[in-house]
C-alpha positions in Angstrom: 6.0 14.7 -0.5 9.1 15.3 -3.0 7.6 15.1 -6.5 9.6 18.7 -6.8 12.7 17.3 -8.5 15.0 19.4 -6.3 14.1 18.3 -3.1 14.2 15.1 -0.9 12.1 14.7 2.2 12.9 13.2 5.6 13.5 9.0 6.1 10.3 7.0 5.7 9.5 4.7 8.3 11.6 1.4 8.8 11.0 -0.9 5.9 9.3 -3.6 8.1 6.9 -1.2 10.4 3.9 -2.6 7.7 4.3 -6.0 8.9 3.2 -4.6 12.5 0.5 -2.5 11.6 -2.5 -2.6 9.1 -1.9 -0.1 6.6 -5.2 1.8 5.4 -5.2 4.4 2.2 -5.0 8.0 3.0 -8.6 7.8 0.9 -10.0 5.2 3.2 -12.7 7.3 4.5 -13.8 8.2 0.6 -14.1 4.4 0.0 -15.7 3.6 2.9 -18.2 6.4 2.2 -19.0 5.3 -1.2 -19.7 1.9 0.0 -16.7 0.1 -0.9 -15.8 -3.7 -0.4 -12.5 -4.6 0.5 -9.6 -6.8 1.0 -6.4 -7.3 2.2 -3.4 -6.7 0.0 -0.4 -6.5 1.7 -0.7 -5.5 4.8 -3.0 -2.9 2.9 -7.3 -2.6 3.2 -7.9 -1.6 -0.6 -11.2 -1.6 -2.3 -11.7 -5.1 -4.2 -15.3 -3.0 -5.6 -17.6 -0.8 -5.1 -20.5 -2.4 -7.4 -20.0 -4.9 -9.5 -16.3 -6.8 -11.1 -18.2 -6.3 -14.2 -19.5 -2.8 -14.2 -16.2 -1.5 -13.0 -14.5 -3.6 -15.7 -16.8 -2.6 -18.7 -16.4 1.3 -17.6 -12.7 1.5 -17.8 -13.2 -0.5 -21.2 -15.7 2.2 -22.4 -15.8 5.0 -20.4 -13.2 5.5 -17.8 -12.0 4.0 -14.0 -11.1 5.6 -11.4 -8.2 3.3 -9.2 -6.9 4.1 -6.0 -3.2 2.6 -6.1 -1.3 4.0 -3.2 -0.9 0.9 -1.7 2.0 1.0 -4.3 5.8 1.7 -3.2 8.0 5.1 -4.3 11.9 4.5 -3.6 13.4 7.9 -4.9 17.2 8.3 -5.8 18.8 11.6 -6.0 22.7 12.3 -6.7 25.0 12.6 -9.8 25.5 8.7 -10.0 21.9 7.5 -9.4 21.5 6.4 -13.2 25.0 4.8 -12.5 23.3 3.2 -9.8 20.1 2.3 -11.4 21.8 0.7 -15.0 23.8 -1.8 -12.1 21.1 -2.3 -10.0 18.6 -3.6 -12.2 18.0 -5.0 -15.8 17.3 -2.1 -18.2 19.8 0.8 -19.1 17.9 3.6 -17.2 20.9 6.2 -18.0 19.1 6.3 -21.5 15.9 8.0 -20.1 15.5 11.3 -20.6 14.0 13.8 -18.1 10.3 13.0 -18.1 10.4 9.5 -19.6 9.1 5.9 -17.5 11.0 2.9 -18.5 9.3 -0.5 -17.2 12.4 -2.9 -15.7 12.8 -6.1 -13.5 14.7 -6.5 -10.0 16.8 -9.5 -10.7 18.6 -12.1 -8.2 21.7 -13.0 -9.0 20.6 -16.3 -10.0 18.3 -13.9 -12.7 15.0 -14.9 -10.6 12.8 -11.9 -10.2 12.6 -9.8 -7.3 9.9 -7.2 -8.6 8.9 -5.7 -12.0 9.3 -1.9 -11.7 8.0 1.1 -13.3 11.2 4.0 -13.2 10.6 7.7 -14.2 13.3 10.4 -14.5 12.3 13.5 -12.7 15.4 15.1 -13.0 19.0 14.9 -14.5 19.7 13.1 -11.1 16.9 12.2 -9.6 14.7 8.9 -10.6 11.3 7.3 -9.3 11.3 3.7 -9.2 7.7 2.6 -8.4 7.4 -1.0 -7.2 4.5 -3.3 -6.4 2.9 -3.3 -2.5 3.9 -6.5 -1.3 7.7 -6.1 -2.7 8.1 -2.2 -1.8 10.2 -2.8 1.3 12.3 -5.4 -0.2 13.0 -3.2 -3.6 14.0 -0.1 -1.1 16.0 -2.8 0.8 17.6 -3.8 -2.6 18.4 -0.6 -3.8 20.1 0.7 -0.9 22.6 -2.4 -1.0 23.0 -2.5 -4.5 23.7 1.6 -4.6 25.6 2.1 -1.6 29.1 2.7 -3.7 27.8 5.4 -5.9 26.9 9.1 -5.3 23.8 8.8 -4.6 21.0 8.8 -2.0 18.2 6.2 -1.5 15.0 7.4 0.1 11.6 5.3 0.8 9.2 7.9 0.5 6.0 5.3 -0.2 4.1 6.8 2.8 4.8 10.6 1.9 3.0 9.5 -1.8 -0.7 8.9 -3.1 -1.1 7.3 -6.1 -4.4 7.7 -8.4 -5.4 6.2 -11.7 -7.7 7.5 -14.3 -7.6 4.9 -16.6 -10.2 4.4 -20.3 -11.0 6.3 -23.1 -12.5 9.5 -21.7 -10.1 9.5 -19.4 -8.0 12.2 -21.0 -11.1 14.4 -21.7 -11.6 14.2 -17.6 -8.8 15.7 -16.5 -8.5 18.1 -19.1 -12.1 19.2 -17.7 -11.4 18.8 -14.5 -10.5 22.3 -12.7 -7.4 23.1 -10.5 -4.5 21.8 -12.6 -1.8 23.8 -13.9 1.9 23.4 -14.4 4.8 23.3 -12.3 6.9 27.0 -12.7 6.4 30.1 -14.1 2.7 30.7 -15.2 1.4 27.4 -13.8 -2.5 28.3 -15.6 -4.5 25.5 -17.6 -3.9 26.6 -21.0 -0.3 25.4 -20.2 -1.5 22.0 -18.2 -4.3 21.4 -21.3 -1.0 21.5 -23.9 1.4 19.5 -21.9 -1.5 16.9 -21.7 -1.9 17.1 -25.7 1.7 16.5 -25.6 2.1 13.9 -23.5 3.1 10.5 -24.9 2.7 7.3 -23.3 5.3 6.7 -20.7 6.1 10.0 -20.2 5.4 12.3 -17.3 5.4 16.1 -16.2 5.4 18.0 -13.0 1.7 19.3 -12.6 0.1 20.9 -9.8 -3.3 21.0 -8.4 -4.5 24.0 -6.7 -0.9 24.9 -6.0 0.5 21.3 -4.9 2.3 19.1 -7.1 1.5 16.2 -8.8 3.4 14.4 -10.8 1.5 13.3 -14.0 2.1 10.4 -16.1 0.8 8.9 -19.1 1.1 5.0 -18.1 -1.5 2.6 -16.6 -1.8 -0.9 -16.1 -5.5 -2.1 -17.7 -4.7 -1.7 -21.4 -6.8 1.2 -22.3 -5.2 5.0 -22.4 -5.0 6.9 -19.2 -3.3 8.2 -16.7 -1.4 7.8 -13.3 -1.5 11.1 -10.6 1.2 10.7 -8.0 0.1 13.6 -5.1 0.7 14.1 -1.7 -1.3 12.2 0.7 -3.3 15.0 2.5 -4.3 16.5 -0.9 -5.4 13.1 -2.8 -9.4 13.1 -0.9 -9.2 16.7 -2.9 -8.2 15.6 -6.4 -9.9 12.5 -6.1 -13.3 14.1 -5.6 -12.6 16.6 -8.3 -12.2 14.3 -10.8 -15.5 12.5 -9.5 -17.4 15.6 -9.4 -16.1 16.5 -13.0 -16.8 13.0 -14.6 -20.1 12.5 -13.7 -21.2 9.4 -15.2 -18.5 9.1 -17.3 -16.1 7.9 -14.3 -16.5 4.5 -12.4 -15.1 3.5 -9.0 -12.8 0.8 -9.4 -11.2 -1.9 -6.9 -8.9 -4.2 -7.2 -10.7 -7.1 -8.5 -11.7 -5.5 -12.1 -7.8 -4.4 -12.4 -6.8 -7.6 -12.6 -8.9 -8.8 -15.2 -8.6 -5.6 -16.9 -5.0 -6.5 -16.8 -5.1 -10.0 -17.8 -6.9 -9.4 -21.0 -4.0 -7.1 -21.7 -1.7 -9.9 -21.2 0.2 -7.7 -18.0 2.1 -10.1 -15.8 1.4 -9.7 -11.9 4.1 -10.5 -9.7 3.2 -13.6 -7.6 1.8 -15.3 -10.5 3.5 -14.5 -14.0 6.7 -13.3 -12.1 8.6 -14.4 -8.9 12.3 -15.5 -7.7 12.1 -19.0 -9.8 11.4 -17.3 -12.9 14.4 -15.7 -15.3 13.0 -13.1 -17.4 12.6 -15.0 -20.8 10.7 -17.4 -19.2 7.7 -14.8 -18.7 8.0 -13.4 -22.3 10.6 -10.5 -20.6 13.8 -11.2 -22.3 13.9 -7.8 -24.4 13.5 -6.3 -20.9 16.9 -7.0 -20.3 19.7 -4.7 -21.7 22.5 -7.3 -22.5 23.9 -5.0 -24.8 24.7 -1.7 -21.9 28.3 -1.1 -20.5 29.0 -2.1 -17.1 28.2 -5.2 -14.9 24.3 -5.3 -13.5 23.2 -8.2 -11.3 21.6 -10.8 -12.6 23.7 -10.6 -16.0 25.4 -13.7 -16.3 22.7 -16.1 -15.3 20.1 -14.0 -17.4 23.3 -14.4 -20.2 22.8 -18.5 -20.1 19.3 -18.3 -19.9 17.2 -21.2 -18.0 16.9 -25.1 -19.0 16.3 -26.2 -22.1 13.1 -27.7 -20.7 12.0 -25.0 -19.0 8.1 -23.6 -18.6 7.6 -20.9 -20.8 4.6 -18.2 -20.3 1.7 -18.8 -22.4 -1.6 -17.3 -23.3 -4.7 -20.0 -23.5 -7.9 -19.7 -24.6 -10.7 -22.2 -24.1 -14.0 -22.6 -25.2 -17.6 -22.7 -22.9 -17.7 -20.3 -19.6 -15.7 -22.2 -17.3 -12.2 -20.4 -17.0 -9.4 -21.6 -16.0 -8.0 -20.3 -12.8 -4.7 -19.7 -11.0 -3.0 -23.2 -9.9 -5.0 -25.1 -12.6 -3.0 -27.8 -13.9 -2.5 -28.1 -17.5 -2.0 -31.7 -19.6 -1.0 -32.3 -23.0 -4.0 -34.6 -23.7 -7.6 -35.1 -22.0 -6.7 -39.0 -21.8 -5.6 -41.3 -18.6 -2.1 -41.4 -20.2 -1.7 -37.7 -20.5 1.2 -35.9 -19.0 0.9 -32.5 -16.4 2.9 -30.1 -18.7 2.1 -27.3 -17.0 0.1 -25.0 -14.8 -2.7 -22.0 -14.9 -1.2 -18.6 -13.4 -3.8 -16.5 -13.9 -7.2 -16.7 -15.4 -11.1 -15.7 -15.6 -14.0 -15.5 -17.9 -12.8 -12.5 -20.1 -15.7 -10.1 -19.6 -14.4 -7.7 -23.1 -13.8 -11.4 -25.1 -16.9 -12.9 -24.0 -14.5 -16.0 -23.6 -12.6 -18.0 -21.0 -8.5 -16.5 -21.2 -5.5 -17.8 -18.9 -2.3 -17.5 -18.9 -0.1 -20.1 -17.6 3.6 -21.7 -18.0 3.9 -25.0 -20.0 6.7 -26.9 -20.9 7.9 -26.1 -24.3 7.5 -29.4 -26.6 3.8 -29.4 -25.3 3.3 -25.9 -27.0 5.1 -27.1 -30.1 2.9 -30.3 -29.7 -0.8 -28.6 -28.9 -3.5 -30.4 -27.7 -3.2 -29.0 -24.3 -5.9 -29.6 -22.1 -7.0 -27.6 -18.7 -8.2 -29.8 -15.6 -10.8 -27.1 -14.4 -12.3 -28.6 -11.2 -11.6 -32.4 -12.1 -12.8 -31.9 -15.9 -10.3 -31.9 -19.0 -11.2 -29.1 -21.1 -9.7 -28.2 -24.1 -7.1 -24.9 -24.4 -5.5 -23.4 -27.6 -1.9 -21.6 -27.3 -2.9 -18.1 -28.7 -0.6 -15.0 -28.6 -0.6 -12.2 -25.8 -2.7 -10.0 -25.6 -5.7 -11.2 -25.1 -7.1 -7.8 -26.0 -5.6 -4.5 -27.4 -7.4 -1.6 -27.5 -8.0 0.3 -31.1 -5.7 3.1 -31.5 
């Protein structure tokens, strides 16, 4: 694993040698032991739960969540022009970022359609992480390579030489401070150095860590809403650090799969690719237009067409609340009226009974002039049911 910002590490496997083989987490064993459920995702067998969608939800909410993510891709560049290479290659002016900052950015087309939505962390004064989403990891690598191959810099896959762990609520800090092992990369590496740097840490920002003596890369970013944190280690070591922080927690730290992520993420109003995002949707669409650094030097792809922006007519992300308990779900169609003569203005990407809110929440794309003109109604399983346009997000935790 290179999360030491001076090194790179040997070629990954060929970008499509997960579409042969089923991929399983380097902590499938500690799943499986724990009495996991799982599912597909990818090409990947990742824990959907271990109890219950709503246990696991209301812990991270309250307590804290512990997420196996290393389903997720790691395409490292390393050379003198890899910011060069980054601000052309996708939306967001990455040469800004200082050492030990995360910037959030889009993959665009050419045509401005979304390839992936990206999380990018300096490591070094040359070197950058870009972290993409499971399903689109070869495909960002892919991309990267092309779009980089005239600047100084190399592009390595290294998604298989990387685990990726989540600790993710509001004792979640308190945990890993507790939590034995850690230290600091360099001179002194103790805890009294790795319990400041913590205190320190501000969100979207990241520090070379180690646990007992091998790095991790510690970051202060998350994708449920609350506080937390994000632990990038070596594959052979995360079993280690993943029953450390189990053993530490105690009660205080819930397994989490997949499914209460995504309603953890929905009530933040987080957009998941394949639903909120995808090829036929230009950034402003989904709410992403400040995403997009118009104003940096240089040509980047997917400029111009994000420049003239989509259709006047055009679907435009939404959040939608709705009264009773039945939610709305993904492909749900969405009218401007509950009558025969009402028009299908739209459609449900995602949605569920919010288990914070109490409440049914969605979010979906609708035409414009319907959201100007309200009175939307959902058709959840052949019945009209009313929806009201409310802002994103749904939920936002209390400072």
């Amino acid at each position: 694993m290179t999360l030491d910002p001076g090194t790179t590490s040997p070629a990954a496997a060929p970008a499509d040698a997960s579409a042969t083989r089923e991929r399983l987490s380097p902590l499938d064993a500690v799943h499986r032991a724990a009495g996991a459920s799982f599912t597909d995702f990818a090409g990947w067998q990742m824990p959907v739960r271990y109890s219950s969608d709503l246990a696991e939800h209301h812990a991270v909410r309250t307590t804290s969540g512990l997420f196996d993510l290393s389903h997720m891709g790691e395409i490292v560049l390393i050379g003198p022009e890899s910011a060069a290479a980054l601000d052309y290659a996708l939306a967001g002016k990455l040469s800004a970022i200082e050492i030990g900052q995360a910037k959030y950015s889009l993959l665009l087309a050419d045509d401005g359609g979304i390839i992936d939505d990206l999380v990018v962390y300096r490591t070094g004064d040359d070197r950058f992480m870009v972290v993409a989403n499971a399903s689109n990891a070869a495909v960002v690598a892919d991309e990267l390579r092309t779009r980089a191959a005239g600047f100084d810099t190399i592009v390595e896959d290294e998604s298989d030489d990387i685990a990726l762990i989540a600790l993710q609520g509001p004792d979640a800090r308190a945990v890993l401070l507790e939590t034995p092992g850690f230290g600091v990369a360099g001179p002194g590496n103790d805890e009294e150095d790795f319990d400041a740097s913590i205190a320190a840490l501000k969100y979207y920002r990241a520090f070379p860590a180690t646990f007992e003596g091998q790095p991790v890369l510690v970051a202060r970013t998350g994708y449920t809403g609350e506080d937390g944190f994000e632990l990038y280690v070596a594959p052979e070591h995360a079993p280690t650090l993943w029953a450390a922080i189990v053993e530490t927690g105690g009660p205080r730290v819930t397994l989490c799969g997949l499914a209460s992520r995504d309603t953890l993420r929905l009530e933040a109003g987080m957009p998941l690719y394949g639903h909120e995002l995808g090829r036929d949707i230009l950034p402003v669409q989904a709410g992403l237009g400040r995403v997009v650094a118009h104003a940096k030097e240089g040509e980047f792809i997917g400029r111009a067409a994000t420049a003239e922006g989509p259709a006047d007519d055009a679907r435009v992300l939404v959040g939608l609340t709705t009264e009773g308990r039945r939610a709305p779900r993904a492909d749900y169609e969405v009218y401007d009226g509950d009558g025969a003569d009402a028009e299908l203005v739209g459609v449900v990407t995602s949605g569920a009974l919010s288990p914070t809110l109490g409440h049914p929440v969605a979010m979906a794309f609708v035409a414009p002039t319907a959201v100007e003109g309200g009175g939307l109604h959902v058709d959840v399983r052949g019945t009209r049911i009313a929806a009201s346009v409310v802002a994103l997000p749904f939920y936002k935790r209390q400072s």
